[in-house]
PyMOL CGO cylinders between C-alpha atoms (Angstrom):
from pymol import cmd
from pymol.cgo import CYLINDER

trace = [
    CYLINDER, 0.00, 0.00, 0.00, 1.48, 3.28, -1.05, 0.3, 1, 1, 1, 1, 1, 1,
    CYLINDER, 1.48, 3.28, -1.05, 1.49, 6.62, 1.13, 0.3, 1, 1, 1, 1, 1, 1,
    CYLINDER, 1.49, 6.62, 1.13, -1.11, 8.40, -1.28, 0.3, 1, 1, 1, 1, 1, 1,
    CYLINDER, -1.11, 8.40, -1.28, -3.40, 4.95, -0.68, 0.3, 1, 1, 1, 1, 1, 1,
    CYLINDER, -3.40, 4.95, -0.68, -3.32, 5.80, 2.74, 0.3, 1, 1, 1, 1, 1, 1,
    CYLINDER, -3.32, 5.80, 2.74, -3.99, 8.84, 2.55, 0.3, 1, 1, 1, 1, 1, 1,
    CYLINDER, -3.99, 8.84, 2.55, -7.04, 8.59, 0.23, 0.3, 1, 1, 1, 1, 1, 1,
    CYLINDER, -7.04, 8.59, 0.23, -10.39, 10.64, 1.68, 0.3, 1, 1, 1, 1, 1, 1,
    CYLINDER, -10.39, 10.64, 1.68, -7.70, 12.63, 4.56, 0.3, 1, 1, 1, 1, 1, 1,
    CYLINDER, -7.70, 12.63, 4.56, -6.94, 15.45, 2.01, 0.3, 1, 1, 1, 1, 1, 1,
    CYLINDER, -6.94, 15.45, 2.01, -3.67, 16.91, 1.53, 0.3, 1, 1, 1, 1, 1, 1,
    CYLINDER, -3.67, 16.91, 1.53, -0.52, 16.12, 3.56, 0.3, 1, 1, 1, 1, 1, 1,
    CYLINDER, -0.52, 16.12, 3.56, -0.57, 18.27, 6.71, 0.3, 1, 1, 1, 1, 1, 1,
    CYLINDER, -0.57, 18.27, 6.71, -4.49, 19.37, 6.19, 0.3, 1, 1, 1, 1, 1, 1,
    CYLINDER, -4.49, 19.37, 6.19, -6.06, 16.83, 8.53, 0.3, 1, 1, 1, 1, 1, 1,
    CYLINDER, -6.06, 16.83, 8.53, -3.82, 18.23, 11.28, 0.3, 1, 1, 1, 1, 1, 1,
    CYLINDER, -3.82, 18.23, 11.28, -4.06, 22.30, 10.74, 0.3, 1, 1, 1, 1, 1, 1,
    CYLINDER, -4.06, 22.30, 10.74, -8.41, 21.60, 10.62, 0.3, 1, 1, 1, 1, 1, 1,
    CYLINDER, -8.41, 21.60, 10.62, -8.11, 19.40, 13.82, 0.3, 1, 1, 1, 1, 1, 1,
    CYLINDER, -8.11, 19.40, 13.82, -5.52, 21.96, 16.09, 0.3, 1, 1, 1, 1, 1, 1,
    CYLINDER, -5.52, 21.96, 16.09, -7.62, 25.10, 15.02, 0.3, 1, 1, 1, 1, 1, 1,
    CYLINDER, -7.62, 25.10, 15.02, -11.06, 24.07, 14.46, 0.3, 1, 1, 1, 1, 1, 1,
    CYLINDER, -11.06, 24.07, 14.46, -11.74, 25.07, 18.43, 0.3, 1, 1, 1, 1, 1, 1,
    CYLINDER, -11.74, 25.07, 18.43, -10.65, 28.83, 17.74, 0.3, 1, 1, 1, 1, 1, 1,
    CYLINDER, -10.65, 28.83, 17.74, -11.66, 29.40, 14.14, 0.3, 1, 1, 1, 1, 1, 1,
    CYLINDER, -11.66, 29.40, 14.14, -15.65, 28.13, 15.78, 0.3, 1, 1, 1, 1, 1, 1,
    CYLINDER, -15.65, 28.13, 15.78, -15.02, 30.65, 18.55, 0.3, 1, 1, 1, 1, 1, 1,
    CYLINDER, -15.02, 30.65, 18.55, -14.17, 33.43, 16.06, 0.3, 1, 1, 1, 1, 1, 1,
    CYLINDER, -14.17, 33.43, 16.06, -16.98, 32.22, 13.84, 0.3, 1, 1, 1, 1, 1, 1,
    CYLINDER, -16.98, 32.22, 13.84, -19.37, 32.39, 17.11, 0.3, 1, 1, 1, 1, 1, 1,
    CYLINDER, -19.37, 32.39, 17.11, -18.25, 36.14, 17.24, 0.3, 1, 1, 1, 1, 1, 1,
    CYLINDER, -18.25, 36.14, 17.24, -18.64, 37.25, 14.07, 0.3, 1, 1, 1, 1, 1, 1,
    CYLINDER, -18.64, 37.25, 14.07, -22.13, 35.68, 13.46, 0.3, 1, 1, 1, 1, 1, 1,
    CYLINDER, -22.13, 35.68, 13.46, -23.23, 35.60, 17.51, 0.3, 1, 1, 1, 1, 1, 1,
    CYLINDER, -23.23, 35.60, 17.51, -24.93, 32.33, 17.31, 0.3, 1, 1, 1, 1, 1, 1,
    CYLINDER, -24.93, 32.33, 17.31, -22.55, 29.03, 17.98, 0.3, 1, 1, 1, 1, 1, 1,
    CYLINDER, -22.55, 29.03, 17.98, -24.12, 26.92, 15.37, 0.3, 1, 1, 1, 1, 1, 1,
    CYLINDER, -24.12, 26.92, 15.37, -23.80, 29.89, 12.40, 0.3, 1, 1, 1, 1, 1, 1,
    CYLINDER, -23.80, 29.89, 12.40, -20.01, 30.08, 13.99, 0.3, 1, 1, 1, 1, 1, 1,
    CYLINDER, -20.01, 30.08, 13.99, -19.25, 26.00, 13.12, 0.3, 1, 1, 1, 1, 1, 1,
    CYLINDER, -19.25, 26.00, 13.12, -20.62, 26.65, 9.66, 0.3, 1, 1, 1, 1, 1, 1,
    CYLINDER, -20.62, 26.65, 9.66, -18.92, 29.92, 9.69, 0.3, 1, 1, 1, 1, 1, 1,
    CYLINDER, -18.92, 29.92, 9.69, -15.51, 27.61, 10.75, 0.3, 1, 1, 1, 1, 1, 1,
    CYLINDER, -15.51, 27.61, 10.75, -16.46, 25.02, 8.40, 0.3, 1, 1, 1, 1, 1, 1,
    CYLINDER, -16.46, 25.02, 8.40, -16.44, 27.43, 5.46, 0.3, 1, 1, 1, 1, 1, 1,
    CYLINDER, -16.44, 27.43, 5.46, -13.22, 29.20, 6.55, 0.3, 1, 1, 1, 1, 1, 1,
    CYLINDER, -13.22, 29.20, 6.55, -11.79, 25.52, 6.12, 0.3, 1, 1, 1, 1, 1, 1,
    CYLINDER, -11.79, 25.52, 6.12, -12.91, 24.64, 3.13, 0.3, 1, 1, 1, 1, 1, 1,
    CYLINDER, -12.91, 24.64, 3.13, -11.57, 28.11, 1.52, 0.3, 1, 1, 1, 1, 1, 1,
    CYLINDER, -11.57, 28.11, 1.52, -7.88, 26.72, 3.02, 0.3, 1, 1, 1, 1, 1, 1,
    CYLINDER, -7.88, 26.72, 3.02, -8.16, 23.22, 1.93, 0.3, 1, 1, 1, 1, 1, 1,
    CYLINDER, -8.16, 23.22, 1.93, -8.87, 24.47, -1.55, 0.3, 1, 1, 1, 1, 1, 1,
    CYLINDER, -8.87, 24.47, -1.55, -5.83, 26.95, -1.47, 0.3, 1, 1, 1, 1, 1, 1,
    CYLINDER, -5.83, 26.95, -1.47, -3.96, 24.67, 0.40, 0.3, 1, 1, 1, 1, 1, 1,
    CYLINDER, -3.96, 24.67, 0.40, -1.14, 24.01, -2.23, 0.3, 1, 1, 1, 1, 1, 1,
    CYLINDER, -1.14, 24.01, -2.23, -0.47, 27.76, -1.96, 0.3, 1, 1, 1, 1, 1, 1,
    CYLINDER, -0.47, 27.76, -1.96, -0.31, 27.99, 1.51, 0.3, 1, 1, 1, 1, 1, 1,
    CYLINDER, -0.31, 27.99, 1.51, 1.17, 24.74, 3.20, 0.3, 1, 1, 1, 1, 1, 1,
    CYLINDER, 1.17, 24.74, 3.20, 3.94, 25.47, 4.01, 0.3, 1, 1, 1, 1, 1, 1,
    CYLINDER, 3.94, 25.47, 4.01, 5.03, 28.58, 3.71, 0.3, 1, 1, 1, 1, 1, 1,
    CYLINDER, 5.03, 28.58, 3.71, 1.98, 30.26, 3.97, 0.3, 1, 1, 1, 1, 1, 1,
    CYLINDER, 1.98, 30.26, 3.97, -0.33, 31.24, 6.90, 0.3, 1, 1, 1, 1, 1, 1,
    CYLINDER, -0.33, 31.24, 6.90, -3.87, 29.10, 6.49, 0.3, 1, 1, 1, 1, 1, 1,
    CYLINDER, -3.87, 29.10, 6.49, -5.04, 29.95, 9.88, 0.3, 1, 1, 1, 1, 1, 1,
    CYLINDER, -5.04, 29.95, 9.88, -5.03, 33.85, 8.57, 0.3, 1, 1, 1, 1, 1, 1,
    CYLINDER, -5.03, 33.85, 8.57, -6.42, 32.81, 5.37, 0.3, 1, 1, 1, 1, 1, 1,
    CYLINDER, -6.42, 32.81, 5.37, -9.36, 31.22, 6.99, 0.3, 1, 1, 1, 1, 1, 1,
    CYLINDER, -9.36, 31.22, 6.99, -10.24, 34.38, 9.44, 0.3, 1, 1, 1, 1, 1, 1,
    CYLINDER, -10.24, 34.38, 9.44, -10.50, 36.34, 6.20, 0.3, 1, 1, 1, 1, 1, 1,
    CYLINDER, -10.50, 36.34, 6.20, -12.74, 33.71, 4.18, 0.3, 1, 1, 1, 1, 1, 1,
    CYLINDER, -12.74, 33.71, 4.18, -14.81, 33.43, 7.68, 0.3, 1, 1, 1, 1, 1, 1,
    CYLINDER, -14.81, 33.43, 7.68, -15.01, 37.50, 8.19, 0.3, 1, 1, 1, 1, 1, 1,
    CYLINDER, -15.01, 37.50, 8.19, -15.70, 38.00, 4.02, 0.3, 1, 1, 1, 1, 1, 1,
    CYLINDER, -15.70, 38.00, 4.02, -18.54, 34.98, 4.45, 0.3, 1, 1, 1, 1, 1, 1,
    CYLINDER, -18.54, 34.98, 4.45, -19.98, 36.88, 7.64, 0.3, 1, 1, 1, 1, 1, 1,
    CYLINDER, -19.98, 36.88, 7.64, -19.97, 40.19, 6.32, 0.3, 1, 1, 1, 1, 1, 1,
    CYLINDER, -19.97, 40.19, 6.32, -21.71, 38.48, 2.91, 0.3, 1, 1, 1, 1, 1, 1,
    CYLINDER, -21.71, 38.48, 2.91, -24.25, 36.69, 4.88, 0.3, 1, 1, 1, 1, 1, 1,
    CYLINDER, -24.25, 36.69, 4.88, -25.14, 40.11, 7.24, 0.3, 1, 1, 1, 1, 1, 1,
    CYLINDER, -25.14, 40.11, 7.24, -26.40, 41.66, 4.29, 0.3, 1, 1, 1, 1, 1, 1,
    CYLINDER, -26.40, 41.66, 4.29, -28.81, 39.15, 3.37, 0.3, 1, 1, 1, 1, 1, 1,
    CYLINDER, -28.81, 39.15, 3.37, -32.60, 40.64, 5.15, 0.3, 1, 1, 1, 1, 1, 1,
    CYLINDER, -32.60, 40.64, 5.15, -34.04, 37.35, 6.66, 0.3, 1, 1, 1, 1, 1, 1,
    CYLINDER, -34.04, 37.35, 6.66, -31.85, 36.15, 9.68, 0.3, 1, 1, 1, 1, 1, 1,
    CYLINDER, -31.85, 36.15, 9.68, -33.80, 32.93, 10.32, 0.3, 1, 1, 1, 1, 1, 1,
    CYLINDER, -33.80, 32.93, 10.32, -34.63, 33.67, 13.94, 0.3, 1, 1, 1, 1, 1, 1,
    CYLINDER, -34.63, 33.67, 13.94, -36.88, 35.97, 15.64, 0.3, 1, 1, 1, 1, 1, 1,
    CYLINDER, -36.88, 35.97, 15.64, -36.22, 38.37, 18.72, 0.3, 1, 1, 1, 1, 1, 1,
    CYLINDER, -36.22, 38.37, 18.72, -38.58, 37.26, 21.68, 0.3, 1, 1, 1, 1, 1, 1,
    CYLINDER, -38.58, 37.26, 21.68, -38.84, 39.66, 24.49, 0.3, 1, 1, 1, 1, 1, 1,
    CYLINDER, -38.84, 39.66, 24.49, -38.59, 37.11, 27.41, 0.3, 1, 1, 1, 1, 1, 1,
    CYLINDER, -38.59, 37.11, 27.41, -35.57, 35.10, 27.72, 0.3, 1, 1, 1, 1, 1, 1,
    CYLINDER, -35.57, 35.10, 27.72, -36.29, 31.14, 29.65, 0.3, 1, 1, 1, 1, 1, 1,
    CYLINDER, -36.29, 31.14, 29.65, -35.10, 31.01, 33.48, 0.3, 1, 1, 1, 1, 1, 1,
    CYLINDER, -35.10, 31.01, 33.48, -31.53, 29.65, 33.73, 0.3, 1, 1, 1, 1, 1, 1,
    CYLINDER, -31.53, 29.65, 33.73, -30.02, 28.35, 36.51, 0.3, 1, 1, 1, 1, 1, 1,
    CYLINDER, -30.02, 28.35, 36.51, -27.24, 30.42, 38.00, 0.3, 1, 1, 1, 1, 1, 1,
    CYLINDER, -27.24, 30.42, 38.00, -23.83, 29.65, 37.04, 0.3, 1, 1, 1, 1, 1, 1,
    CYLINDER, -23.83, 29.65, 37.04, -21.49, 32.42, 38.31, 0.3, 1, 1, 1, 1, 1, 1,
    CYLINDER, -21.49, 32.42, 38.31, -20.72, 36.26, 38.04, 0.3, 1, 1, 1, 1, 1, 1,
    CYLINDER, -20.72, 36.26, 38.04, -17.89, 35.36, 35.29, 0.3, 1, 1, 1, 1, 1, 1,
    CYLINDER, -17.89, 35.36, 35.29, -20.40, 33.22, 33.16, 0.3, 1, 1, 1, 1, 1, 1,
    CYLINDER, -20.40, 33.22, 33.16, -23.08, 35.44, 33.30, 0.3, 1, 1, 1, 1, 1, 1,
    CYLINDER, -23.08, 35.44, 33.30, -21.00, 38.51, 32.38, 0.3, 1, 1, 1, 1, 1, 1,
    CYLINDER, -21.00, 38.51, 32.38, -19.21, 36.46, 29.75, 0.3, 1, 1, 1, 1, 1, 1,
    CYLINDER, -19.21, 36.46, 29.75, -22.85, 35.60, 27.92, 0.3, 1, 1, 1, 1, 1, 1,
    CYLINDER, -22.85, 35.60, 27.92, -24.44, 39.24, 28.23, 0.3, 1, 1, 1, 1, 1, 1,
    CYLINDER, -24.44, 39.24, 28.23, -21.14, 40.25, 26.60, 0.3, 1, 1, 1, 1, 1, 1,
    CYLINDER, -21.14, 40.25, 26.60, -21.64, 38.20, 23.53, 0.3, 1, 1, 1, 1, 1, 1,
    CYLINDER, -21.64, 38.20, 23.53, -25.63, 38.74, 23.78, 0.3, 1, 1, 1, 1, 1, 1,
    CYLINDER, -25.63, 38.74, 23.78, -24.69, 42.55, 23.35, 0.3, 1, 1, 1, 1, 1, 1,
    CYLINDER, -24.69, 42.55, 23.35, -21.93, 41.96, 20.46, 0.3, 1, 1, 1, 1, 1, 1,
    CYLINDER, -21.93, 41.96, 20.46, -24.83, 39.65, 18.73, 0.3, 1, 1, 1, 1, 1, 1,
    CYLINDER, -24.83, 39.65, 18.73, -27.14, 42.03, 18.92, 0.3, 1, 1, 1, 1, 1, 1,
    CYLINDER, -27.14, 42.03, 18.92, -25.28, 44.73, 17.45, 0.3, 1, 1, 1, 1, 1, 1,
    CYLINDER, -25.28, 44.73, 17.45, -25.53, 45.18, 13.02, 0.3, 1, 1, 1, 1, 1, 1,
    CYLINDER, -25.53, 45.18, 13.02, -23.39, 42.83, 11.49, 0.3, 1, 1, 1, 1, 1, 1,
    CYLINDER, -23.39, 42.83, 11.49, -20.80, 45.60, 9.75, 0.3, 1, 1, 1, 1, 1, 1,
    CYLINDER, -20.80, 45.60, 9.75, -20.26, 46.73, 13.92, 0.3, 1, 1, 1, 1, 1, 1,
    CYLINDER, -20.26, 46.73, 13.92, -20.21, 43.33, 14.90, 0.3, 1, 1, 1, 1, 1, 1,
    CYLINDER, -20.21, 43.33, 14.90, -17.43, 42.27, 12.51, 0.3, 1, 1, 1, 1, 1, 1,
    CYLINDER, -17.43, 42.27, 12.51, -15.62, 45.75, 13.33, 0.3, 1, 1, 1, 1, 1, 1,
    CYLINDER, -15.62, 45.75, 13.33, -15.59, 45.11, 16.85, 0.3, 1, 1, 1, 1, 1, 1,
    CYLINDER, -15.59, 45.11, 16.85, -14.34, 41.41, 16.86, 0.3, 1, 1, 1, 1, 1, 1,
    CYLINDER, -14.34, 41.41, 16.86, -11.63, 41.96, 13.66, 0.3, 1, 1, 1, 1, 1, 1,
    CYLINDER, -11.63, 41.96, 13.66, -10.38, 45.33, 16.24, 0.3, 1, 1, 1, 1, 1, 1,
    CYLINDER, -10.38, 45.33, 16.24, -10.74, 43.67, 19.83, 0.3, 1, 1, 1, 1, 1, 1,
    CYLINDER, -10.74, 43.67, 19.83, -10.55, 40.16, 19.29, 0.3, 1, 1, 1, 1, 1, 1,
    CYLINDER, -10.55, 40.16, 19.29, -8.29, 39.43, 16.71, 0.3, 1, 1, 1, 1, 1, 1,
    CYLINDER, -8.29, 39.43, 16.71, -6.34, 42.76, 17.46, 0.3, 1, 1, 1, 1, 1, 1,
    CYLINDER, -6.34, 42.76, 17.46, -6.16, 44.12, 13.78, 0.3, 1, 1, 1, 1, 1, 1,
    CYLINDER, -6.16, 44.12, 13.78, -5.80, 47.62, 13.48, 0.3, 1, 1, 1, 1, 1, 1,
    CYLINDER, -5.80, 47.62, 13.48, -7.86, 49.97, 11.66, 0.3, 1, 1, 1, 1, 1, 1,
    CYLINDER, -7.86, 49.97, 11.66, -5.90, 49.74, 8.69, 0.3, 1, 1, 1, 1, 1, 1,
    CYLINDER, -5.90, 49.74, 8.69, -6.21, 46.11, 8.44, 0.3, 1, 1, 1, 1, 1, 1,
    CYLINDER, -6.21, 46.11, 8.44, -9.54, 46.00, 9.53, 0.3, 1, 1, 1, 1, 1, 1,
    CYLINDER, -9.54, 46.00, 9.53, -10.77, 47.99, 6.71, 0.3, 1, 1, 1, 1, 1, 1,
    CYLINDER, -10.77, 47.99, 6.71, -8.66, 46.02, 4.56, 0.3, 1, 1, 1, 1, 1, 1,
    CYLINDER, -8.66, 46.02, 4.56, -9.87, 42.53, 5.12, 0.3, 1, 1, 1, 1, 1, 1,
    CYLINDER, -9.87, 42.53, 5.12, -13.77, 44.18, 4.94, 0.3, 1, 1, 1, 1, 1, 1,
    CYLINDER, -13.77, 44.18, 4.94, -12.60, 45.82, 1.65, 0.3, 1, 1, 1, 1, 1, 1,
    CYLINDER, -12.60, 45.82, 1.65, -14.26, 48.93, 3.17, 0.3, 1, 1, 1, 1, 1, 1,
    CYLINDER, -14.26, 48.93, 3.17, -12.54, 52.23, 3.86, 0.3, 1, 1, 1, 1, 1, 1,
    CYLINDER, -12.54, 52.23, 3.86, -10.76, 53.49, 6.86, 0.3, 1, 1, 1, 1, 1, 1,
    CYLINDER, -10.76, 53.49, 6.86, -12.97, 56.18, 7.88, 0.3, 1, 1, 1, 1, 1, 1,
    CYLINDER, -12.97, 56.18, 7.88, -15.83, 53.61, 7.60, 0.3, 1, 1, 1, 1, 1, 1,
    CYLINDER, -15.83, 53.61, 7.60, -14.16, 51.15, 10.17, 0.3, 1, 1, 1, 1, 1, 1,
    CYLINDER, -14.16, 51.15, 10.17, -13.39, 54.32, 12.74, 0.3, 1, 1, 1, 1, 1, 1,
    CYLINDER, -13.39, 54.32, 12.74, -17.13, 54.99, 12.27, 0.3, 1, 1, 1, 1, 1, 1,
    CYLINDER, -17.13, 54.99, 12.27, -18.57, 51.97, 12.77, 0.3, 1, 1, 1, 1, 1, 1,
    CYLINDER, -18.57, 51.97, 12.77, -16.52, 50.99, 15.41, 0.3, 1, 1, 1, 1, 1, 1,
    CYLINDER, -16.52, 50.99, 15.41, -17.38, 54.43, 17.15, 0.3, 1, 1, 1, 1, 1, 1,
    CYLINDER, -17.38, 54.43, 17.15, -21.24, 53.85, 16.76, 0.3, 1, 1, 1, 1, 1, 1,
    CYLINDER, -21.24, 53.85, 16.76, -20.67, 49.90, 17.97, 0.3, 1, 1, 1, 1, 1, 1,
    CYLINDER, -20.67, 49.90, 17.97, -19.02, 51.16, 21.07, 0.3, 1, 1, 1, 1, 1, 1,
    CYLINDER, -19.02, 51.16, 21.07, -21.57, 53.67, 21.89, 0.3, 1, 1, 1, 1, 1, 1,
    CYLINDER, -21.57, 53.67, 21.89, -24.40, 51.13, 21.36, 0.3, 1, 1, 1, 1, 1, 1,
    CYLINDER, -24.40, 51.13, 21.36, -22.30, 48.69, 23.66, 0.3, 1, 1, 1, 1, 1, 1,
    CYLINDER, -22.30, 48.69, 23.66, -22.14, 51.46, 26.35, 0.3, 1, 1, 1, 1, 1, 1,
    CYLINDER, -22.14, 51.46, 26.35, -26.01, 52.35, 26.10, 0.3, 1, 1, 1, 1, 1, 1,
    CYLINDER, -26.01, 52.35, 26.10, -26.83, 48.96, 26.32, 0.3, 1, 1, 1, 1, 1, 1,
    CYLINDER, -26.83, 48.96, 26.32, -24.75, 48.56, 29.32, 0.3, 1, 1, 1, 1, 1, 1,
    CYLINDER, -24.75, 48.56, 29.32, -26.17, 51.42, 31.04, 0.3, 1, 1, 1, 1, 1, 1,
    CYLINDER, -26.17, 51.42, 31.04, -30.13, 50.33, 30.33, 0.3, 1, 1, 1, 1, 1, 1,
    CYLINDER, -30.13, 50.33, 30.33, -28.67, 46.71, 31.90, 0.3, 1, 1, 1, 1, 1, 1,
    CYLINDER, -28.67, 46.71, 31.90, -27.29, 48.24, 34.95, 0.3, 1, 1, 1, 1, 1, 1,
    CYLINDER, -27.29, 48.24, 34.95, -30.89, 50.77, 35.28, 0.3, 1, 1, 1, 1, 1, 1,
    CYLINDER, -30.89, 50.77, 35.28, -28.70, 54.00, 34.72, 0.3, 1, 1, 1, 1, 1, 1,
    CYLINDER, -28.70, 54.00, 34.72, -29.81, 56.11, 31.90, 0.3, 1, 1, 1, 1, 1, 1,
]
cmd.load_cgo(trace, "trace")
């Protein structure tokens, strides 16, 4: 039995390994960038398939991982235009049970970000989480600078009202 035999259905060399070790953080990005877990696996699992068909070109000099956050944020961005969202807003929320001050700030904090418009959404986690700058930010949204620093200032101030109608000070 050859190698390639072997490796028949596993993709290319190397593949199989860079999709298991970053799967994890490309779903949490995807979770960010779309605020729902499930639309951040299929936001993950699109991200991958964009690397494994430019894989050639980027294994092994290249940098797949970055290649992916771009195919994710470019999918996101595509999809937050679209008008139907597939869920609708309810005003109650169900009774959970209480799991901690950490958990419970950690969920509002991505119940805000999900809440926000998609083009602040993605400005917010391509700034803060990944750590881009501006410059970069508006690159990989093929938008302009000035509209990153705006959207990013309207996100924040939509983050701070909503924080201040949580905490009953207006």
């Amino acid at each position: 039995m050859t190698t390639k035999d072997r490796n028949a259905g596993q993709g290319p060399p190397g593949f199989a390994e860079f999709a298991t070790a970053r799967y994890p953080d490309l779903v949490r990005l995807g979770t960010l960038l779309t605020g729902d877990t499930h639309l951040g696996e299929d936001l993950a699992q699109t991200g991958l398939l964009a690397v494994l068909r430019a894989w050639r070109r980027l294994h092994p000099d290249g940098h797949p991982e970055a290649y992916a956050r771009v195919a994710m944020t470019r999918a996101a961005a595509k999809a937050g235009r679209r008008r139907w969202r597939g869920e609708t807003p309810t005003g109650e929320l169900p009774e959970r049970a209480d799991t901690g001050g950490d958990v419970d700030a950690a969920l509002d904090a991505r119940r805000m970000l999900a809440a926000l418009p998609t083009p602040q959404r993605l400005v917010l986690v391509l700034r803060f989480w990944l750590d881009l700058s501006e410059q970069q930010t508006a690159d990989a949204l093929d938008c302009s600078l000035g509209t990153v620093k705006s959207r990013t200032s309207r996100a924040l101030k939509a983050l701070r009202e909503s924080t201040s109608i949580v905490n009953g000070v207006r």
